[in-house]
DOMAR-231146 format. One record per residue (C-alpha): residue in three letters; y, z, x. Coordinates in steps of 0.2 Angstrom, whole numbers, plus 5000, padded with zeros to 4 digits. Last residue first. Example, Ala and Ser with C-alpha at 12.3 -4.5 7.8 and 13.67 -1.06 7.14 Angstrom:
BEGIN
SER499550365068 ALA497850395062 
//
This chain:
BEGIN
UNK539550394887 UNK537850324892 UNK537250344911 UNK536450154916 UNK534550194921 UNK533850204938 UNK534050104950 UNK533050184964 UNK531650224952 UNK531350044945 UNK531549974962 UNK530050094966 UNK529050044951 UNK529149874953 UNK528549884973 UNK527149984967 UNK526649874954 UNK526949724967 UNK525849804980 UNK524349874966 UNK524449684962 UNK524249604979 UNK523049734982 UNK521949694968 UNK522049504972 UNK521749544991 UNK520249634985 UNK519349504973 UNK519749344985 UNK518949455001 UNK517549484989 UNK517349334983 UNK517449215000 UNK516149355006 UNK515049274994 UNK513649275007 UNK514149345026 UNK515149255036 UNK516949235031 UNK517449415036 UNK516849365057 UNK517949235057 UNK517349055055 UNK516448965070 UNK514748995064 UNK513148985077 UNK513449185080 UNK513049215061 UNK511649105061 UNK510949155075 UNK510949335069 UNK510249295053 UNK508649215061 UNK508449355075 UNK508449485062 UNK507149385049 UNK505849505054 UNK504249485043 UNK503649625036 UNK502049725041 UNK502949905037 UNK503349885020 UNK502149775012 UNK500849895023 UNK501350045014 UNK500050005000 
//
């Protein structure tokens, strides 16, 4: 039963050729690292601009009534 785990195949060698044989940088490597990158920088683009907006929001504060 433990054999299926312990007399696998190693695909180590494989993968790492494949990596070193790519001209890309390293983040654009891996398998849907294209989304993941895509994901994160859209979220922190956002999180940026809400932060942003909030901070122009707070330093101009609203007009004194009379």
């Amino acid at each position: 039963m433990i054999d299926a785990v312990v007399q696998r195949q190693n695909y180590v060698p494989e993968r790492q050729r494949a990596y070193q044989a790519s001209h890309s940088p390293i983040y654009y490597r891996p398998p849907r690292s294209r989304l993941y990158l895509g994901t994160y920088f859209t979220l922190f683009g956002l999180g940026m601009c809400g932060t942003v907006y909030g901070m122009y929001q707070l330093t101009m504060g609203k007009p004194v009534r009379q």
